[in-house]
N, CA and C atoms as a LAMMPS dump frame, in Angstrom:
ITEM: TIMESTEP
0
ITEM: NUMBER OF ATOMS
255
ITEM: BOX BOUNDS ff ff ff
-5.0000000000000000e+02 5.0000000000000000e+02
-5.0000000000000000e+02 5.0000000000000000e+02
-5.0000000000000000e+02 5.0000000000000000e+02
ITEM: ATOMS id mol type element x y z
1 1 1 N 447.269 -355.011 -26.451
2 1 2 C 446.597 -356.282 -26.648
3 1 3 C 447.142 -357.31 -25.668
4 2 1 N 446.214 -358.3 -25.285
5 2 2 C 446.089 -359.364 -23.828
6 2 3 C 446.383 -360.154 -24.793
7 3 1 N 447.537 -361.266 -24.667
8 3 2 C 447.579 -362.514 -25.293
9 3 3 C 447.253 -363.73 -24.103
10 4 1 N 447.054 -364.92 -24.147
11 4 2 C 446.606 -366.091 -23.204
12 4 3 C 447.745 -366.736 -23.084
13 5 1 N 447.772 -367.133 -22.136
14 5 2 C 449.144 -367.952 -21.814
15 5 3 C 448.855 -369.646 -22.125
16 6 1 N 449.378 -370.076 -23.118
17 6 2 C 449.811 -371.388 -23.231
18 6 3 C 450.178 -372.41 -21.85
19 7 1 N 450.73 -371.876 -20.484
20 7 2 C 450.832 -373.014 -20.041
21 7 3 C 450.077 -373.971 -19.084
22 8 1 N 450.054 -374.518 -18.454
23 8 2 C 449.348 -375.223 -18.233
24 8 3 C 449.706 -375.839 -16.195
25 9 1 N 448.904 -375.85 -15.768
26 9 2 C 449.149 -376.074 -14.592
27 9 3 C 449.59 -377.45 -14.185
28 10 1 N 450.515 -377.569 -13.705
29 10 2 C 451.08 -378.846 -12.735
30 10 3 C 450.703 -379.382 -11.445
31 11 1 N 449.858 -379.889 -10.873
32 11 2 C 449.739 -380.142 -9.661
33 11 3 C 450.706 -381.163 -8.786
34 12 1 N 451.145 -381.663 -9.801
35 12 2 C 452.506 -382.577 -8.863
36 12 3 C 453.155 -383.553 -9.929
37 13 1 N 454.592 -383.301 -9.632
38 13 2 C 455.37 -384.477 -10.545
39 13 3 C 455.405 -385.579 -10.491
40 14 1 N 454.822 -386.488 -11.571
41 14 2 C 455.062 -387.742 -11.325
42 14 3 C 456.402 -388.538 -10.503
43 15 1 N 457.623 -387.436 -11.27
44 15 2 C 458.84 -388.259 -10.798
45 15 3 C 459.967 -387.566 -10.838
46 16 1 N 461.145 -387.814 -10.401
47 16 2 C 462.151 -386.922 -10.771
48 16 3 C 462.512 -385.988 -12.31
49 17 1 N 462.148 -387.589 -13.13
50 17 2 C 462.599 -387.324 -14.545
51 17 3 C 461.902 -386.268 -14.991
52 18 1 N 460.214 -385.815 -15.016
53 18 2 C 459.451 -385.811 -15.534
54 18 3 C 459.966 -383.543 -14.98
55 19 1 N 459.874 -384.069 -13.606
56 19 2 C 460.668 -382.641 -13.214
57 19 3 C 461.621 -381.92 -13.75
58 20 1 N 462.871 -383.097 -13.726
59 20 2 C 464.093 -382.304 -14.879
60 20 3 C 463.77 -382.055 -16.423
61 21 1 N 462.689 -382.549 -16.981
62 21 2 C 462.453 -382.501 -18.103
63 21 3 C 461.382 -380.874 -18.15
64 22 1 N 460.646 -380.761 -16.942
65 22 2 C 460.36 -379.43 -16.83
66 22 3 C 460.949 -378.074 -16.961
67 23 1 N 462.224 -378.501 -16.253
68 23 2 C 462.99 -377.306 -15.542
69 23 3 C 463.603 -377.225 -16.817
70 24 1 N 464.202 -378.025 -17.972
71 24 2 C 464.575 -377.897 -19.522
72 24 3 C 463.602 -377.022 -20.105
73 25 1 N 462.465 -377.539 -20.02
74 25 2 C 461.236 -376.562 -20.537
75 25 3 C 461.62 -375.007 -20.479
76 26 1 N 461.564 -375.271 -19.212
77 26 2 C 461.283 -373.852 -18.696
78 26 3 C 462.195 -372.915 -18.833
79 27 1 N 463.713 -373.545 -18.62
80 27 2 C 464.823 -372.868 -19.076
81 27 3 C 464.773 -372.407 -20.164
82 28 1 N 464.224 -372.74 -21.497
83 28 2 C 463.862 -373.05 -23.25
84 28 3 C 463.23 -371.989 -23.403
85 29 1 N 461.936 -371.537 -22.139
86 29 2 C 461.544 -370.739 -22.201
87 29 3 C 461.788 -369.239 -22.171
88 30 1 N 462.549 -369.539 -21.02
89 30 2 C 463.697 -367.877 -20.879
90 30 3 C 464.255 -367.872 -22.066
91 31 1 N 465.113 -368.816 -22.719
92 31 2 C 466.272 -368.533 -23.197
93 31 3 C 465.749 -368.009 -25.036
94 32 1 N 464.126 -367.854 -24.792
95 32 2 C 463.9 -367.815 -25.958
96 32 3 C 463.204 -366.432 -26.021
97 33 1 N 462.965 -366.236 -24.451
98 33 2 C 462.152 -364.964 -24.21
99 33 3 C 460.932 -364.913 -24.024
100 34 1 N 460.399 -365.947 -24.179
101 34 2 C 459.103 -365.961 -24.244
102 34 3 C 458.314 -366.247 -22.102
103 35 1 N 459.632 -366.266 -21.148
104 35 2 C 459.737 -365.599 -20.149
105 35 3 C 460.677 -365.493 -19.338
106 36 1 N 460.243 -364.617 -18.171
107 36 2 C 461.168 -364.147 -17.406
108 36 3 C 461.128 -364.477 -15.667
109 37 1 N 462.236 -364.845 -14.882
110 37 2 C 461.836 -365.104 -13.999
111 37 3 C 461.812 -363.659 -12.928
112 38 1 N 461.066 -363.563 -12.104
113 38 2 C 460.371 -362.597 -11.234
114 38 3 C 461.042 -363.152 -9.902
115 39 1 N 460.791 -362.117 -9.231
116 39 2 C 461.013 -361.921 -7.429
117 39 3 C 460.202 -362.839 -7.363
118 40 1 N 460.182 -363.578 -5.811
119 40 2 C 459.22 -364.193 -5.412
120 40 3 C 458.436 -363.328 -4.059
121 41 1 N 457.122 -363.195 -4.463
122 41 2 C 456.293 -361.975 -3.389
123 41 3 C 455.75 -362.794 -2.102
124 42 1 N 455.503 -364.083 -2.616
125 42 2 C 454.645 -364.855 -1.126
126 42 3 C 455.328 -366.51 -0.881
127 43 1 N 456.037 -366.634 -0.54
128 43 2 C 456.635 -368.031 0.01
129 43 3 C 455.421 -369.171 -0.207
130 44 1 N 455.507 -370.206 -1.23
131 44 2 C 454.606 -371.473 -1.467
132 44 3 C 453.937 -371.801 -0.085
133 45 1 N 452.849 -371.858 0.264
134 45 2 C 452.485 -372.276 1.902
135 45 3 C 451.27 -373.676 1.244
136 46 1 N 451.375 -374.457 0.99
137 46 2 C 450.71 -375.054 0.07
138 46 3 C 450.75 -376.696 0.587
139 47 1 N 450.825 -377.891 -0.062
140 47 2 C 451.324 -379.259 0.94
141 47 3 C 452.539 -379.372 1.251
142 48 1 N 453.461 -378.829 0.694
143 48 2 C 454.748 -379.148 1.077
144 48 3 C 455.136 -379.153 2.949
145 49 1 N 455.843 -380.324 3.488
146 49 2 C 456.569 -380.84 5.033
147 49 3 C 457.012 -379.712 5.296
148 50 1 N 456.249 -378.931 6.717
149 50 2 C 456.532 -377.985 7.079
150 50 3 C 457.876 -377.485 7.645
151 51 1 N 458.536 -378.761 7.467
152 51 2 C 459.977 -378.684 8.412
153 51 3 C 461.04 -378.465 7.227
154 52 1 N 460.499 -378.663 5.714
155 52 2 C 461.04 -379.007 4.815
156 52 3 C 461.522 -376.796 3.828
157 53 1 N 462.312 -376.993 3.559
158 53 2 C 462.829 -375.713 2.946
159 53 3 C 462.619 -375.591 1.412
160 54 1 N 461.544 -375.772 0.996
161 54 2 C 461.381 -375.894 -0.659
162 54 3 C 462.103 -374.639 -1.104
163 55 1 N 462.411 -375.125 -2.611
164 55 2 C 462.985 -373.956 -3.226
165 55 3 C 461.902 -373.933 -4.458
166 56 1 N 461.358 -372.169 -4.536
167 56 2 C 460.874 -371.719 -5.271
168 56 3 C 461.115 -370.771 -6.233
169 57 1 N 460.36 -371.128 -7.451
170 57 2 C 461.012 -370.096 -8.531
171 57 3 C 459.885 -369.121 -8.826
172 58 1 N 459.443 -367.938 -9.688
173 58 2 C 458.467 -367.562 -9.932
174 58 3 C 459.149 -367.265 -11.368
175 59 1 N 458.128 -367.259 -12.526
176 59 2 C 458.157 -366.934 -13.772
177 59 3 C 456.917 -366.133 -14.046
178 60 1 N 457.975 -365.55 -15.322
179 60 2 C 456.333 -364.052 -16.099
180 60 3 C 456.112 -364.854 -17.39
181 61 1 N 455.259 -365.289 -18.056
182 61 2 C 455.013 -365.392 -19.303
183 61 3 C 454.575 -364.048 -19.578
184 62 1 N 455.575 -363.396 -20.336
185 62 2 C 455.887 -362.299 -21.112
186 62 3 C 455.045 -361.824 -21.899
187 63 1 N 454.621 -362.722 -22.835
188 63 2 C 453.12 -362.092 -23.66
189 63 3 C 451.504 -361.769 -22.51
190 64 1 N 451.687 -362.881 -22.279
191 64 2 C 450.343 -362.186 -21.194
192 64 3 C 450.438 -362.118 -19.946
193 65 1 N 451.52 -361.678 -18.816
194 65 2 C 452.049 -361.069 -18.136
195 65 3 C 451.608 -362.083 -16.564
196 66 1 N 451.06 -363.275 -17.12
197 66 2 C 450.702 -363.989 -16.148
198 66 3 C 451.755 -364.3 -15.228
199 67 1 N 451.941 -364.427 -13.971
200 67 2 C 452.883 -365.311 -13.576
201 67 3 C 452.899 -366.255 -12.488
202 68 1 N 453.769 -367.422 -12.729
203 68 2 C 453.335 -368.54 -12.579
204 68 3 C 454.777 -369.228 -11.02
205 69 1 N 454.121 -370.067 -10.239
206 69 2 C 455.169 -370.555 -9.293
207 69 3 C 456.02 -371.938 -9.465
208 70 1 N 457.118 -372.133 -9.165
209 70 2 C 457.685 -373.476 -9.558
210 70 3 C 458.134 -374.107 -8.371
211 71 1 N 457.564 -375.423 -7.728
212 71 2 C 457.92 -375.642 -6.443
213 71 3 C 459.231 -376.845 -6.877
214 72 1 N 460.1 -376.814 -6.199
215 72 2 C 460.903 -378.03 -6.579
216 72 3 C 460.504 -379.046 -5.767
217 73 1 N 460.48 -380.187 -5.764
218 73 2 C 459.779 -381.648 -5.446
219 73 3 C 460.552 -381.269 -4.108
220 74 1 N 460.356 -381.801 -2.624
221 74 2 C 460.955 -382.443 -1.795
222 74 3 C 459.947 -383.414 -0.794
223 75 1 N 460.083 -384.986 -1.375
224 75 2 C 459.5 -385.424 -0.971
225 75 3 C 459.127 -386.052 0.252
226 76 1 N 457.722 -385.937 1.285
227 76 2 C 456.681 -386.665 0.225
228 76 3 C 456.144 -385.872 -0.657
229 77 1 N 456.203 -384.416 -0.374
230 77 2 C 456.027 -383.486 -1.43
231 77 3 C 456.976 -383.89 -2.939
232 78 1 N 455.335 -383.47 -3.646
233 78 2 C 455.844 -383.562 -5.393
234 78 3 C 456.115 -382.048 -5.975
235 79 1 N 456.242 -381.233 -5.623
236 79 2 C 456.339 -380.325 -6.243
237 79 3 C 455.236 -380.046 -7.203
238 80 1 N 454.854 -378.669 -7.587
239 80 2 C 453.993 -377.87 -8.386
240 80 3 C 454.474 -376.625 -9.216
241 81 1 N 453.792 -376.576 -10.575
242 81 2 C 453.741 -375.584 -11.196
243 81 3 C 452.623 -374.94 -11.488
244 82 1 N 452.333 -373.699 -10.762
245 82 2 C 450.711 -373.113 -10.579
246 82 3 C 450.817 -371.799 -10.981
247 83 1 N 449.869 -371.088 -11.367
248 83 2 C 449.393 -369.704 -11.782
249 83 3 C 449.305 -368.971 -10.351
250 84 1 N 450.029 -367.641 -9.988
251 84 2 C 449.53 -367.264 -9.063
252 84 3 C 448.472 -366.291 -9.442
253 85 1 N 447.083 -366.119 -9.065
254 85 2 C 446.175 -365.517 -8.923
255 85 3 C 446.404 -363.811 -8.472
């Protein structure tokens, strides 16, 4: 059985806070199992300053095996949390 994934896409952080209050999330999330973080297969090529070295995370939501990318902000880039396809 396919369960749906609860989360929800990010297109950019309002702000620092709003980010660290993510990355709590998300940690909450592992630590509860409900996921896991994954290899990363394709480097974010997305708006982020091409000169700029983002750090990316990838996560599995575990029940429905989706998994999802975590860009960390470096601005003028806001960072994103997206479904990879």
């Amino acid at each position: 059985m396919r369960f749906a994934c609860p989360w929800e896409a990010i297109d950019r952080f309002q702000n620092l806070v709003e980010f660290r209050s993510f990355e709590r999330w998300i940690a909450g999330q592992v630590s509860a199992g409900m996921a896991r973080q994954v290899r990363v297969e394709q480097a974010y090529a997305g708006h982020a300053p091409m000169q700029a070295e983002v750090v990316e995370v990838w996560y599995m939501h575990v029940m429905s095996r989706e998994v999802w990318r975590l860009v960390w902000p470096e601005p003028p880039f806001d960072g994103v949390f997206q479904r990879i396809p």
